[in-house]
C-alpha positions in Angstrom: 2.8 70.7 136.1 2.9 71.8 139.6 0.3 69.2 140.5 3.0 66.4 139.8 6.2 68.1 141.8 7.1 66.9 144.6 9.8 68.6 146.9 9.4 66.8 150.3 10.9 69.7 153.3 9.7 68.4 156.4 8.5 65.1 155.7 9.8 61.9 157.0 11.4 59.0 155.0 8.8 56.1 153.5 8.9 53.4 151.3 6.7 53.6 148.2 4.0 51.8 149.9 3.9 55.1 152.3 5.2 53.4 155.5 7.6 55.1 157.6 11.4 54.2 157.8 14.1 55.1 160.3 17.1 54.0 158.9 18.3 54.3 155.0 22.0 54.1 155.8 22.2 50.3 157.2 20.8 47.3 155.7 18.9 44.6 158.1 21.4 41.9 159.0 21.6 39.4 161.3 24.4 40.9 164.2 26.4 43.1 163.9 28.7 41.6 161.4 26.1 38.8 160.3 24.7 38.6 156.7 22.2 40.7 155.1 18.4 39.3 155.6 16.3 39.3 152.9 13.4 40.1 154.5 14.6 43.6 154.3 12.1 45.0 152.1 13.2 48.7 152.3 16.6 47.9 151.0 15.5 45.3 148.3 12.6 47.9 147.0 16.1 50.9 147.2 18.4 48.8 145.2 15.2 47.3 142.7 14.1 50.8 142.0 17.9 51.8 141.6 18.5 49.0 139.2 15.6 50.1 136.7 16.1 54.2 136.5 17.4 54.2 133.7 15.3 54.0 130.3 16.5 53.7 126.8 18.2 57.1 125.3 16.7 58.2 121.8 18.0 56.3 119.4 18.9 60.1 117.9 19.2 63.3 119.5 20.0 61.4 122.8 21.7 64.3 124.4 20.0 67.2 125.1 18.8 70.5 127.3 15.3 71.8 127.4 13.4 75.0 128.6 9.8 75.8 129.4 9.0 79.3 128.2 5.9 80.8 125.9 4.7 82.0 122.5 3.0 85.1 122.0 2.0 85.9 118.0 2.2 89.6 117.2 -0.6 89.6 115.4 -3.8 87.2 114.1 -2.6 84.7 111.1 -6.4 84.4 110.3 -6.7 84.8 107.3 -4.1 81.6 106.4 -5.0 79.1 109.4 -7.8 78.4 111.7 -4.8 77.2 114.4 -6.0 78.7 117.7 -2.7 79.7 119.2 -2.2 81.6 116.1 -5.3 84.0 116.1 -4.7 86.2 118.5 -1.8 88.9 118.7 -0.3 88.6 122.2 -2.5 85.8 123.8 0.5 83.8 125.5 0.9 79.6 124.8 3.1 77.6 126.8 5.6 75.8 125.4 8.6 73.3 125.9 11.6 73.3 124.1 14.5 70.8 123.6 17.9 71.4 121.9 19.6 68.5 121.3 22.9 66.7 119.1 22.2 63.9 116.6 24.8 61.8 116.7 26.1 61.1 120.1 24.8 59.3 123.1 23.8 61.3 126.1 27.4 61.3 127.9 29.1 62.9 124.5 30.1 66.4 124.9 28.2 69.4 123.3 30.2 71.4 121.3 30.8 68.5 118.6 30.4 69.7 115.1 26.8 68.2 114.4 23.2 69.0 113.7 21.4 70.8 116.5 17.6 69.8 117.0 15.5 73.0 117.7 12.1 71.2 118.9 9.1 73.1 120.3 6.0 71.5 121.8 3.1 74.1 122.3 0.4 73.6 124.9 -2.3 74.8 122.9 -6.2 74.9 123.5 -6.4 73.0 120.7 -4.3 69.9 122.5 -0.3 69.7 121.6 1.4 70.5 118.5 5.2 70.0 118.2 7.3 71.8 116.0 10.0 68.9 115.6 12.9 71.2 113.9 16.8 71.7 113.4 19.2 74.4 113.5 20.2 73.7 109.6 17.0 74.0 107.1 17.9 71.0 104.9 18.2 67.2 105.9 20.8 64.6 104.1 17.7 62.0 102.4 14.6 63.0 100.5 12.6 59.6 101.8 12.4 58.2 105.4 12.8 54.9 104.0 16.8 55.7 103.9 17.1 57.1 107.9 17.7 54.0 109.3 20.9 53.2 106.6 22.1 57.1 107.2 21.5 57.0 111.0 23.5 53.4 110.7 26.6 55.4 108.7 26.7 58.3 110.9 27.0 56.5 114.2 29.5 54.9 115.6 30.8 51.9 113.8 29.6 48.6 114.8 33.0 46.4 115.5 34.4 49.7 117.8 31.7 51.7 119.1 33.7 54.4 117.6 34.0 57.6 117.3 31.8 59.2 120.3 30.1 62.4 118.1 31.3 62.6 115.6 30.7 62.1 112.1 34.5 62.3 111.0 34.6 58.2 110.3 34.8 55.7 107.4 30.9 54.8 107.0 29.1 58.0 107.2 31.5 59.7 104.2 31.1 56.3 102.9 27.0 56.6 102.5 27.3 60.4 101.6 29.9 60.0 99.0 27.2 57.4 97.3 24.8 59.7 97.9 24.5 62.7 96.0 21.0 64.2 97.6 23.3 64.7 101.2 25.8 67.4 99.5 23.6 70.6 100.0 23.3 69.3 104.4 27.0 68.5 104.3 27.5 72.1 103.3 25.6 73.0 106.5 27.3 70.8 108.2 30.8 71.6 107.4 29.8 75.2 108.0 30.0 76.9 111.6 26.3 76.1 111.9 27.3 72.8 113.1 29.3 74.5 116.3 27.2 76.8 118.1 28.1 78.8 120.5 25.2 79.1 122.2 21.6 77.4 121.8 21.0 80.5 122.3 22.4 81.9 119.0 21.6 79.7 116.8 18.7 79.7 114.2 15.7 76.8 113.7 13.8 75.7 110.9 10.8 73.3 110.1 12.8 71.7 107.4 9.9 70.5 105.9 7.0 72.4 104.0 4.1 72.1 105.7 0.4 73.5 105.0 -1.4 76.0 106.8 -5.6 75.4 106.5 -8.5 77.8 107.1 -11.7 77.7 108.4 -13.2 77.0 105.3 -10.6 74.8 103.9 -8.5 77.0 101.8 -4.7 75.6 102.0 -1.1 77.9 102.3 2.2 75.9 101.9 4.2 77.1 104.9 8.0 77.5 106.4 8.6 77.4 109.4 11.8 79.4 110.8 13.3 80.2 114.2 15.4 83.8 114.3 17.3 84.4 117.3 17.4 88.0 119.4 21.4 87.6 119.8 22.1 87.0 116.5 23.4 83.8 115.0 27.0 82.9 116.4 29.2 79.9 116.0 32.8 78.6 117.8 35.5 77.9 115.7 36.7 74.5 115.4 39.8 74.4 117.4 37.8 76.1 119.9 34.7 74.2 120.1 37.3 71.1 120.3 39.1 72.4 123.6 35.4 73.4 125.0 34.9 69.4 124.7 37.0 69.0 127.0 37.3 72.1 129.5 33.7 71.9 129.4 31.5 68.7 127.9 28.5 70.5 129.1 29.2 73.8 127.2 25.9 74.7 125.9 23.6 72.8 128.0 25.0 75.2 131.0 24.9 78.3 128.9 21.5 77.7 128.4 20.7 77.1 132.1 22.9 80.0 133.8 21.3 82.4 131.2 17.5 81.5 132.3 18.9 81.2 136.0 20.1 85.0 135.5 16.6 86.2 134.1 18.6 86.7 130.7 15.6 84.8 128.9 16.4 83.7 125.5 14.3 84.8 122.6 13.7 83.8 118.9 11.2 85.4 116.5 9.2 82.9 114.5 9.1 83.3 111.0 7.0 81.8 108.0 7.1 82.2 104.2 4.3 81.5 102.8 3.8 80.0 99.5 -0.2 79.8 97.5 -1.1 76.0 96.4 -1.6 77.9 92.8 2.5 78.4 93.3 3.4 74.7 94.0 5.5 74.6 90.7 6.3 78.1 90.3 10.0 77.1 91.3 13.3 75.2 90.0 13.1 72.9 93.0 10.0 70.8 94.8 8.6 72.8 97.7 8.1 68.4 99.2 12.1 67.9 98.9 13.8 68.3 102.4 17.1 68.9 101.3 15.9 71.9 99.4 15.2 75.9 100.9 13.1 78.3 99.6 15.8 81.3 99.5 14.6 84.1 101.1 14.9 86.7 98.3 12.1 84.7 96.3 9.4 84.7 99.4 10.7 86.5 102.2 10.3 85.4 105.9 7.4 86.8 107.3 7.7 87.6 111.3 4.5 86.5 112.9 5.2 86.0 116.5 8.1 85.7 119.4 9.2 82.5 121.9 10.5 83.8 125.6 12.3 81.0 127.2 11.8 81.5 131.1 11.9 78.5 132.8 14.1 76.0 133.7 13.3 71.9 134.3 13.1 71.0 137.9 13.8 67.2 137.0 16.1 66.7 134.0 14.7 63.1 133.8 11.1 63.7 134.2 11.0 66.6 132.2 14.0 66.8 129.5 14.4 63.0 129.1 10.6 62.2 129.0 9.4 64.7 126.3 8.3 62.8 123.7 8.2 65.0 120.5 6.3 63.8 117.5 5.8 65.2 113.8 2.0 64.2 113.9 1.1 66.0 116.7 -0.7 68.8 115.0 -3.5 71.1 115.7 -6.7 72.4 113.6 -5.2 75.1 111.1 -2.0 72.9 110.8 -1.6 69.8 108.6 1.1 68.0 106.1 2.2 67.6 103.0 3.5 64.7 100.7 7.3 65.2 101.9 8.2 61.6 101.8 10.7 62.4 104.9 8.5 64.2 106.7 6.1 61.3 105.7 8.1 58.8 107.5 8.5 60.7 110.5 5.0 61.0 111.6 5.7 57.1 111.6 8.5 56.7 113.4 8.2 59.4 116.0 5.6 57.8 117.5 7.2 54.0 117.4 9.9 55.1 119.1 8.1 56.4 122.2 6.6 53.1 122.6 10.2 51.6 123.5 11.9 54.5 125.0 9.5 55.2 127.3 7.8 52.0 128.0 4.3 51.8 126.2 1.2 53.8 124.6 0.5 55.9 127.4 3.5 57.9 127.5 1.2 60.9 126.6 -0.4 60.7 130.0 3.4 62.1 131.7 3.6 65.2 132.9 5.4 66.8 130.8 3.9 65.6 127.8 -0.1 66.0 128.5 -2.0 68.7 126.8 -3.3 71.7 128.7 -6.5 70.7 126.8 -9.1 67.7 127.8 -8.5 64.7 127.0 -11.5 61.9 125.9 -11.2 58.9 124.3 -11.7 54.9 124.4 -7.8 54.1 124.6 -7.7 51.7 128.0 -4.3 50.0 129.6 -1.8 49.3 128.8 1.7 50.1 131.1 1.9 53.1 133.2 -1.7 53.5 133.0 -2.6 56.6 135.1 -5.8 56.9 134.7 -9.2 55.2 136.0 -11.9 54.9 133.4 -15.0 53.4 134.5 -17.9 52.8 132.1 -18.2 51.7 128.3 -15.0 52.1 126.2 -16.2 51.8 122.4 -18.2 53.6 120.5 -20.6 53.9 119.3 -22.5 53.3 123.0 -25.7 53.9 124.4 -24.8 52.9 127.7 -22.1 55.5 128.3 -24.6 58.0 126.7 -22.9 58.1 124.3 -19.8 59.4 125.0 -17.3 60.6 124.4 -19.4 61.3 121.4 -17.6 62.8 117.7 -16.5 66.5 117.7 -18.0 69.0 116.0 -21.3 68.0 115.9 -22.2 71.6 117.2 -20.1 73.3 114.8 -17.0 73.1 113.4 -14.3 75.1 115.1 -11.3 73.7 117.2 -12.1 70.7 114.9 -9.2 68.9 113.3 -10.4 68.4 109.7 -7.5 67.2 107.4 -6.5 69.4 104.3 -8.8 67.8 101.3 -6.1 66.8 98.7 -7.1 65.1 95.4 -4.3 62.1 94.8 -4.0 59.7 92.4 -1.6 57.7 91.1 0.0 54.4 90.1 1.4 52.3 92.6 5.3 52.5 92.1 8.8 52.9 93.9 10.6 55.7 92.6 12.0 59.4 93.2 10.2 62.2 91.2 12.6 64.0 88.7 11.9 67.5 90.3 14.0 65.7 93.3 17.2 65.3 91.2 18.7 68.1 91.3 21.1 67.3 94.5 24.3 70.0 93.2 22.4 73.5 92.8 21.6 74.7 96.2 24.5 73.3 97.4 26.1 75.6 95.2 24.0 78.3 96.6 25.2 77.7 100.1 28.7 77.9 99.0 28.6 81.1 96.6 26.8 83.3 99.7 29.1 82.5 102.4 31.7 85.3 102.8 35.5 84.5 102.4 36.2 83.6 106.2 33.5 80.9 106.2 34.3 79.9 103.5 37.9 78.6 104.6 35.9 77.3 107.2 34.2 74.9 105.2 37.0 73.5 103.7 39.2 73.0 106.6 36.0 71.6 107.8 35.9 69.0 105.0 40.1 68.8 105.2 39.2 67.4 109.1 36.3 65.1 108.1 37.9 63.5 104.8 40.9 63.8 107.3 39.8 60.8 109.5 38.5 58.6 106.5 40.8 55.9 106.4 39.3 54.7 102.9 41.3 56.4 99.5 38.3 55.8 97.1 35.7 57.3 99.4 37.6 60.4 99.3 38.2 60.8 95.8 34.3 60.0 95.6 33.4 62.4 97.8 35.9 65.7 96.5 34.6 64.6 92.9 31.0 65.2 94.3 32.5 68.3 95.5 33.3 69.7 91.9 29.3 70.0 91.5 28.9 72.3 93.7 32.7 74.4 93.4 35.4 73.6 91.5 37.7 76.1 93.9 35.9 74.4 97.3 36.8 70.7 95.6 40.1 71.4 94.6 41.2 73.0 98.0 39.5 69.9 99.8 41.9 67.5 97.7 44.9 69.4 97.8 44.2 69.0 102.1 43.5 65.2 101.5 46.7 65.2 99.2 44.5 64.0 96.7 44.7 65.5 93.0 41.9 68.4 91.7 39.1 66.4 90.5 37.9 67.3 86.9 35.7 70.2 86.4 32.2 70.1 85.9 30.0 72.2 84.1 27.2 74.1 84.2 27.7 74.8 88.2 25.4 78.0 89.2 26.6 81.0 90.2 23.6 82.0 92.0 24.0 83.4 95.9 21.3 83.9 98.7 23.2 86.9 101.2 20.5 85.8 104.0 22.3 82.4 104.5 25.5 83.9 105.6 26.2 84.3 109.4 27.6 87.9 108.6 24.6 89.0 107.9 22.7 87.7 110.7 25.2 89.2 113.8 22.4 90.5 115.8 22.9 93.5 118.1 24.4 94.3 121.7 26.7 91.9 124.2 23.8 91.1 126.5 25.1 88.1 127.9 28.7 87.5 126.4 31.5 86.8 129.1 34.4 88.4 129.5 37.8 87.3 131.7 39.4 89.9 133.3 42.9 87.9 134.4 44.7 89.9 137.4 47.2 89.1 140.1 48.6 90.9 143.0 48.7 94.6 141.8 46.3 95.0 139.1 44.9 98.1 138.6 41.6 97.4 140.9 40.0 100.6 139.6 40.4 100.1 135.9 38.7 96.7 136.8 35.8 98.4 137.9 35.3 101.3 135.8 35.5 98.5 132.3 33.1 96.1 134.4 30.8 98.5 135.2 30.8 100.0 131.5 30.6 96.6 130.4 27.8 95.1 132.6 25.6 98.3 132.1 25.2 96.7 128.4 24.3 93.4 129.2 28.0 91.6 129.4 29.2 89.4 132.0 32.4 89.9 134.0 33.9 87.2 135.5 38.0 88.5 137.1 40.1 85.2 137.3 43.3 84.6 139.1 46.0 82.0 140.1 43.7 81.0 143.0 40.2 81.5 144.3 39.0 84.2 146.9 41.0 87.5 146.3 43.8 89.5 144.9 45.5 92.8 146.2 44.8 95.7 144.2 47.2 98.2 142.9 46.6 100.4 145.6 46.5 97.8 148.4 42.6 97.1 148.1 40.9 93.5 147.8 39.5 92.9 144.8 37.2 89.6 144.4 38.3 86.8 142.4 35.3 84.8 140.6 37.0 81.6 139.0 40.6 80.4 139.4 42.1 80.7 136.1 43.5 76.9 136.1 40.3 75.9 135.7 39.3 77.6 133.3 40.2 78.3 129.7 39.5 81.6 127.1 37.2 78.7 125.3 34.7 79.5 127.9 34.9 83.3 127.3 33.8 85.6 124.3 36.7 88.2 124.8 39.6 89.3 127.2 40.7 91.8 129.3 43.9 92.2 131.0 44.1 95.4 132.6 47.2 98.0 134.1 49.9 97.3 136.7 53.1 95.9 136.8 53.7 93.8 139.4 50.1 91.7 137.8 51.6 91.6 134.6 54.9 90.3 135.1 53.3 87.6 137.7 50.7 86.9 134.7 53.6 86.7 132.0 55.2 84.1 134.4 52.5 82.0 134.4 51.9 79.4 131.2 48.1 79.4 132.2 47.7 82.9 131.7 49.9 83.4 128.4 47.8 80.5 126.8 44.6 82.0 128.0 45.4 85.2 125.7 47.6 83.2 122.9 44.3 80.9 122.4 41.8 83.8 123.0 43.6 85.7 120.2 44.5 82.8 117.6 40.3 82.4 117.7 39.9 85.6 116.9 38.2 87.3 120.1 38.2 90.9 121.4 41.1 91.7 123.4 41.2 94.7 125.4 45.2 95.1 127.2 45.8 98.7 129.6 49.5 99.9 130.4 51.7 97.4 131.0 49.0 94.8 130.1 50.7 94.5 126.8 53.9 92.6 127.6 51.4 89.8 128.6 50.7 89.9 124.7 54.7 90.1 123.9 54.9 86.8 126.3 51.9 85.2 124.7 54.3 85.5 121.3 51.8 87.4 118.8 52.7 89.6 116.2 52.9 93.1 117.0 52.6 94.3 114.2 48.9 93.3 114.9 48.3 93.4 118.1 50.5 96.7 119.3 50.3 98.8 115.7 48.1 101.6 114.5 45.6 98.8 112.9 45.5 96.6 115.8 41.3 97.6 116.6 40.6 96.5 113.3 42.0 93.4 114.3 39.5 93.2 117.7 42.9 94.8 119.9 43.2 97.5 122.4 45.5 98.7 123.8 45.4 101.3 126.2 48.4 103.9 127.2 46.9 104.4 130.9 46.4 108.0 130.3 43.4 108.1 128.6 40.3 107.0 130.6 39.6 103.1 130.9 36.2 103.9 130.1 36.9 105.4 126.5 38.4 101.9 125.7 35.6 100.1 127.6 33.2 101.6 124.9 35.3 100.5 121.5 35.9 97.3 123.6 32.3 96.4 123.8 31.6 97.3 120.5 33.9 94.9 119.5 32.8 92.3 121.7 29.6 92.6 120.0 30.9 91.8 116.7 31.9 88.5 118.2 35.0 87.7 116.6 37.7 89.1 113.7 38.3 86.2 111.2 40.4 88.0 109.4 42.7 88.9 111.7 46.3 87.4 110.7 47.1 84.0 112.9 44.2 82.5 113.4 43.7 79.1 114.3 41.0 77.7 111.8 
């Protein structure tokens, strides 16, 4: 890549034909208050290249924020794939990732409850593969041929343009009320899976089963997952609706102040494995993307870690020009007969032709392979190469080349899997696709009680918004398929009566799909707000930073103002952010430390009550010293909770000021690495 940056320091101004210009700030006119001569080729060339920046966004995932980083397996996958970049245990590839929304345009805000995409383009030996994922295992359709009506539904409507990321709206409930195959994804997506509150802490998968190949031929179904190193942690809804607005760019700049800080973000890569002799050995089809393999019937096996280290230089030439694709595998890596994932190796590459302005997109920077590149392709726009000689084959005049691989041999060949099919020529959806209600069930019976509520205020919201009576009743009566509890609570929300039960509903759970049981360890990286005034205790600020920061946590003190505030003892203590403008949405917990003169300043001020009112209705750690606790009193919350003997149950300290500020610092951070206490009484969500 560094070939292709260019950071001019010393240089002087040009044109794009290279010649040299002197003045950029005044157009050529004719006097001095004449008109504007159009001979003026620097400023026609400015304002022509100005007018034709922009390209067209992805018709999904249009907003999004990438990383370059590396792979490293921990140890050879030999014996199931011949893929190069697999063989060897700590050989490092480079790689590209971009996270991205699916429903909104580029200017929508990130923390909209939505599908995250999780995709990953290795720069292998063996030329590119992309790992084209999401953050949610399952997809809404079975066959491609229905994206365009579900993409359609879930964006915004036609005659208003409306609503901006969201899917909370007439058509998409609409289409997934008629379509039964969508319930086990809307489960996801109703969960706190679809608000993230960090890219870094969320999980990717494949989605589709894909199929390992050996040297010699042999085939491995294959699942692909993403695990992250912080654990898997969401917002709550309320919250992730006030980070919208305090900050539209919440996890985009996570994700680029945590690279910028060296705190590189990690994921362990994942694969469960499934022998072609097994292909039916289960009560679902391995080729169905709204379907999981739970992982108490084939485990995920770790084989290897990704170390994001590097961020973009140029958003546009890197992030925005990217081009992913589905069919951009390597040798040891090839598909199966998923109709979706079918359709995608289609329309990943049509799409590229539009958005980014011809065939030989491939040939940007940020897309080309590390490995050579021969073929006969020629032209075409953007065209950055110079091919002399013959371009077909077979030639004699070019000697031949570039002649057919492997005629030495047949490694770092791409062979495709050989796959007996047969069959008669028809339009219809297998029966082992049919079952749309039991893992959807599944989802539902392993989430723990606080998600749980969750999910069906999540519905309650959506459903909320859908102006249309019969699409609701359609979609709670879907609903009593997968719970009869989860679709009566929905209605009763919607005002709606209990839809009639269904039998025959399974009971069956899978504990590895809950968030609880994926917390991860440590608070490397969560931020805490320490809010002071003139007279806070500047010593108890120090000793709970420094205990904090020592474990990996950030500290940020805000205040009424920028710059700094007097200490209890009359010593400066450095303000980082002005509290009005920021918010506790932009914070994992709270700290409001000792003194009185702070405090009663603090209570005074309708910034700083909300800060802690909203910090605690979302259930975040709150650690209060001394007099720090009539800040809590002002902020209205129960005592009972907050100031009794059970209050660090409920994520509270509360400290006397006689016992060192360090002994709470520790039980703080431990409870800062829970992440939140949804079960703490007054909770918003």
């Amino acid at each position: 890549m560094d070939r292709f940056r260019a950071a001019p320091r010393h240089d002087a101004l040009t044109t794009d034909q290279g010649v040299r210009v002197d003045d950029t700030d005044n157009a050529l006119r004719a006097g001095h208050r004449g008109p504007t001569l159009l001979e003026d080729f620097h400023n026609r060339e400015k304002i022509t290249h100005f007018d034709h920046e922009r390209i067209p966004e992805r018709v999904v995932h249009a907003r999004g924020a990438g990383a370059y980083g590396y792979f490293e397996p921990y140890a050879s996958l030999s014996e199931y794939t011949c893929a190069d970049f697999l063989a060897e245990a700590g050989r490092r590839t480079p790689v590209f990732v971009r996270f991205s929304t699916v429903q909104g345009p580029r200017g929508s805000a990130d923390t909209v409850r939505d599908v995250r995409g999780f995709a990953t383009k290795f720069y292998t030996r063996e030329g590119n593969y992309d790992l084209v994922g999401n953050n949610m295992p399952v997809f809404f359709i079975q066959d491609a041929i229905k994206f365009p009506d579900f993409v359609h539904a879930v964006k915004m409507e036609p005659q208003n343009e409306m609503p901006t990321g969201a899917s909370a709206h007439d058509t998409f409930w609409d289409f997934c009320s008629l379509q039964p195959e969508s319930t086990h994804m809307l489960m996801w997506l109703m969960s706190d899976r679809a608000i993230p509150r960090s890219f870094r802490m969320m999980q990717g998968f494949g989605v589709h089963t894909f199929r390992f190949v050996t040297a010699d031929g042999r085939g491995t179904f294959v699942k692909f997952h993403w695990k992250p190193a912080l654990g898997v942690h969401s917002l709550v809804w309320d919250e992730a609706q006030i980070a919208a607005g305090r900050d539209p760019d919440f996890n985009r700049r996570d994700l680029w102040e945590a690279i910028e800080a060296g705190a590189y973000p990690e994921w362990e890569l994942g694969v469960q494995l499934v022998p072609e002799e097994d292909e039916f050995a289960f009560d679902f089809d391995l080729l169905d993307a709204t379907k999981i393999i739970p992982e108490e019937q084939v485990p995920v096996r770790p084989v290897g870690r990704l170390v994001l280290d590097r961020n973009p230089q140029n958003f546009f030439a890197e992030t925005e020009q990217v081009a992913f694709h589905t069919a951009n595998v390597v040798p040891g890596i090839d598909f199966t007969n998923d109709p979706l994932l079918q359709g995608r190796n289609f329309s990943y590459l049509d799409t590229q032709l539009i958005r980014l302005g011809g065939p030989n997109f491939s040939q940007l920077p940020v897309n080309r392979p590390i490995a050579d590149v021969h073929h006969n392709h020629r032209d075409g726009f953007g065209q950055q190469v110079i091919h002399p000689g013959t371009n077909y084959f077979p030639n004699s005049l070019g000697g031949g080349c570039p002649a057919h691989a492997g005629a030495g041999g047949g490694a770092g060949v791409f062979r495709h899997y050989a796959e007996r099919v047969d069959g008669d020529k028809i339009r219809v959806r297998s029966e082992s696709f049919k079952d749309h209600y039991s893992q959807a069930a599944l989802f539902w019976n392993s989430m723990a009680d606080w998600e749980r509520r969750h999910i069906v205020e999540a519905f309650r919201f959506e459903l909320g918004k859908v102006n249309a009576v019969e699409v609701r009743e359609r979609m709670t009566g879907n609903l009593a398929h997968v719970s009869q509890d989860l679709a009566a609570e929905v209605a009763e929300g919607l005002g709606l009566p209990a839809p009639a039960p269904v039998g025959g509903v399974t009971s069956a759970a899978s504990p590895a799909l809950s968030q609880e049981n994926l917390a991860g360890e440590g608070i490397r990286t969560r931020k805490v707000a320490v809010l002071a005034a003139d007279g806070t205790d500047a010593g108890q600020v120090t000793a709970v930073r420094d205990r904090l920061t020592a474990r990996g946590a950030i500290v940020e003190v805000l205040a009424a103002r920028a710059g700094t505030v007097q200490g209890a003892g009359g010593e400066p203590l450095d303000v980082d952010r002005a509290l009005p403008t920021m918010g506790s949405v932009l914070y994992d917990a709270v700290l409001v430390p000792d003194g009185a003169r702070a405090v009663s300043a603090l209570a005074a001020d309708p910034a700083a009550v909300r800060f802690v009112e909203e910090a605690y209705r979302h259930g975040k750690p709150l650690a209060v010293l001394g007099e720090g606790t009539r800040l809590l009193t002002a902020a209205r919350l129960p005592e009972d909770t907050v100031l009794g003997e059970s209050a660090p149950d409920y994520g509270v300290f509360t400290g006397n000021g006689t016992a060192p500020a360090e002994d709470l610092a520790d039980a703080f951070a431990d409870a800062v690495g829970q992440h939140r206490f949804p079960h703490r009484p007054g909770l918003l969500n």
